[in-house]
Structure formats: structure tokens, C-alpha cells
N, C-alpha and C positions, 0 to 999 in steps of 0.2 A: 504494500500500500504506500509507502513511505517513497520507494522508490517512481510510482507511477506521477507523486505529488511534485516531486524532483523535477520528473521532466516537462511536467506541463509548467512549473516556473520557470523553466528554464528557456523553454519557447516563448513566452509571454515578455520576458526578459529581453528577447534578441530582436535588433531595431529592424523594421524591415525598411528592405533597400531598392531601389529602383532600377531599374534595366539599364543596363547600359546596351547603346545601337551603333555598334560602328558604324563608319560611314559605307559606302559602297561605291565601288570605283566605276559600276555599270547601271546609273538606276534608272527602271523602266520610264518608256517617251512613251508621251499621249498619241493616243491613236488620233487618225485625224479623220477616220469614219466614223469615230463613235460621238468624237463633237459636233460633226456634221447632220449626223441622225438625235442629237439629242438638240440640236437648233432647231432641227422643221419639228420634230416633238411638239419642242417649247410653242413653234408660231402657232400650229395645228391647236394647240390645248387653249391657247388668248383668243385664236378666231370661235373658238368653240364656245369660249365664255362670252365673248363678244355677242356672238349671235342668241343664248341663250337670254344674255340682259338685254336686244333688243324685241327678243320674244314678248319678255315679260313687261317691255315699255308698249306694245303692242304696234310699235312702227313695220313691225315686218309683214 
């Protein structure tokens, strides 16, 4: 019993510490399809609200 008390202060005791990340001499480039598909996304999803808010103004 004595010894189980041990180790759990003993863990509780120890600072926890944080990651270290080296650098990386190769780090991954943006694709340049997936910014482009996430731009017509983006227009696609505002014209979608767009016409949606002029639904509900009833100009449509």
C-alpha cells in the first residue's frame, strides 16, 4: 500500500513539460487545387446565402 502511495506522489510531483518540435528542413507547400476548390466553395456558399436573403426579402 505504502509503496503504491509512493508512486502516485511521485507522479503528481513531476512538472509536466511540453513538446518540443524541431524544425523541419522539408515542410509541406499548399496545394494550389485545394485553394482553388475551396475559393469557388467559398463564392458558391455567399451566392447561396445571397439568394436565400433575397428569397426571404421576396424581391426574387
Amino acid at each position: 500500500m505504502a509503496a503504491a502511495k509512493n508512486k502516485q506522489t511521485t507522479k503528481s510531483d513531476q512538472v509536466p513539460r511540453a513538446p518540443v518540435y524541431l524544425p523541419t528542413s522539408n515542410p509541406p507547400k499548399p496545394h494550389i487545387a485545394f485553394l482553388i476548390g475551396m475559393a469557388v466553395v467559398t463564392v458558391i456558399w455567399f451566392g447561396l446565402l445571397v439568394y436565400l436573403a433575397l428569397q426571404q426579402v421576396g424581391t426574387i
